[in-house]
N, C-alpha and C positions, 0 to 999 in steps of 0.2 A: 619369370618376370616380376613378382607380385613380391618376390626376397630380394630384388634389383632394386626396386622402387622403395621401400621396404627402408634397403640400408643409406641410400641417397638424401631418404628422409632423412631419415636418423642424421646423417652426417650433414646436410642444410638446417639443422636444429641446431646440432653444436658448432657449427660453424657462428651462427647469430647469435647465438651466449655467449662464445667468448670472444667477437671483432668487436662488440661496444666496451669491453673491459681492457682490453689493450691502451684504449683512448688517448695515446701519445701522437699528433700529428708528425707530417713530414711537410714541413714549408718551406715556400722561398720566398725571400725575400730580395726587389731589387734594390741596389743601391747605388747612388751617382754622386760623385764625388765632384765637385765643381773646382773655380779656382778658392773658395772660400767657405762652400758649405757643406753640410751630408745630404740629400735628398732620399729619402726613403717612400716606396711604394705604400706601405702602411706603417704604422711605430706600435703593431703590438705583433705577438704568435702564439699559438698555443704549444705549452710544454710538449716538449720532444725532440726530434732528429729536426733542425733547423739552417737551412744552405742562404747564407749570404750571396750573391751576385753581384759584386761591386765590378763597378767602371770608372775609370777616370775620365770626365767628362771635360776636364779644364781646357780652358781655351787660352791659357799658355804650354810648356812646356814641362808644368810644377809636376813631380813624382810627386805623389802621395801613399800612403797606408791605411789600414782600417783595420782597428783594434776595436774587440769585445771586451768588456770590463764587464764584471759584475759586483755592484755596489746599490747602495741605498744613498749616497751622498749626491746632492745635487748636483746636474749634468755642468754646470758651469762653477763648480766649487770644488773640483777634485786637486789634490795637491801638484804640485806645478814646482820644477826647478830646473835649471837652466834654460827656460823653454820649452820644455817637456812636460808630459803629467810622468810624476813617477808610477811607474807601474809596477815597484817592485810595492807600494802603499797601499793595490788596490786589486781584487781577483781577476788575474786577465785568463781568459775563457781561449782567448784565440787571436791571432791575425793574420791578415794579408800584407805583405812589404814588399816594396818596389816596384808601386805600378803606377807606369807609365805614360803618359798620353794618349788613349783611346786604349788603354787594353783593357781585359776585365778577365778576373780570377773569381773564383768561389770560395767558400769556408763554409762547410760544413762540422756544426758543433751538435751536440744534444744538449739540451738548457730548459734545467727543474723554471717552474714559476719562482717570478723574482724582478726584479729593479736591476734594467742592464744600461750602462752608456756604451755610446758608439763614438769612438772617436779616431782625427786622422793625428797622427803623432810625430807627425814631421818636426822640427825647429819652428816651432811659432804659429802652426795651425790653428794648434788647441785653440791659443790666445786669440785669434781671428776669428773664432766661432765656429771650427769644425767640428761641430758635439749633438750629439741626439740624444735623449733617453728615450728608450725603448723598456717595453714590458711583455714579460711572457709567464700568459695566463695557463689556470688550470685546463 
């Protein structure tokens, strides 16, 4: 019993040396998509495995998306043509397309610390103020 206890140790020792060195969270984040704005549960996370939960919350019938961008450019200054932000101008990380009136999907990314915007990329969102910045710390 005393080499049972012994090795249990041992392996509760290094178990607690190495779970604070991994220090990459796993979060979620929720998010609600209105007819005109982002809603987020918090606007930061900590580096790591990071799961979006978006809903279309609008109270019309508007399909919306939700794109990850990763930028340092002001969340209402990202380049814009025909309606769009171009995102071929700016790191897109991820998204969600084509959702719907009450549905809601996930996105799950891994995302170093950094300056991210959230935005819905429909024809003319952006330009109504669908945009967050969001930050994800060490």
């Amino acid at each position: 019993m005393n080499i049972d206890r012994s090795h249990a140790a041992c392996l509760l020792a290094a178990i607690a040396l190495v779970a604070p060195l991994s220090g990459h969270a796993n979060e979620m984040i929720h998010v609600k998509l209105t007819d005109n704005s982002i809603q987020l549960d918090t606007n930061a996370a900590k580096a790591g495995h990071v799961t979006f939960e978006v809903t279309n919350a609008a109270d019309s019938n508007t399909v919306h998306e939700f794109v990850v961008l990763r930028t340092d450019t002001d969340e209402a200054r990202l380049p814009v043509q025909n309606d769009q932000v171009e995102e071929s101008r700016v790191r897109k990380m991820g998204e969600v397309e084509d959702l719907g009136k009450h549905s809601t999907k996930r996105l799950s990314l891994k995302l170093a610390p950094g300056r991210y915007v959230l935005i819905c990329n429909r024809p003319g969102h952006y330009a109504m103020g669908m945009h967050r910045s969001f930050v994800v710390a060490r």
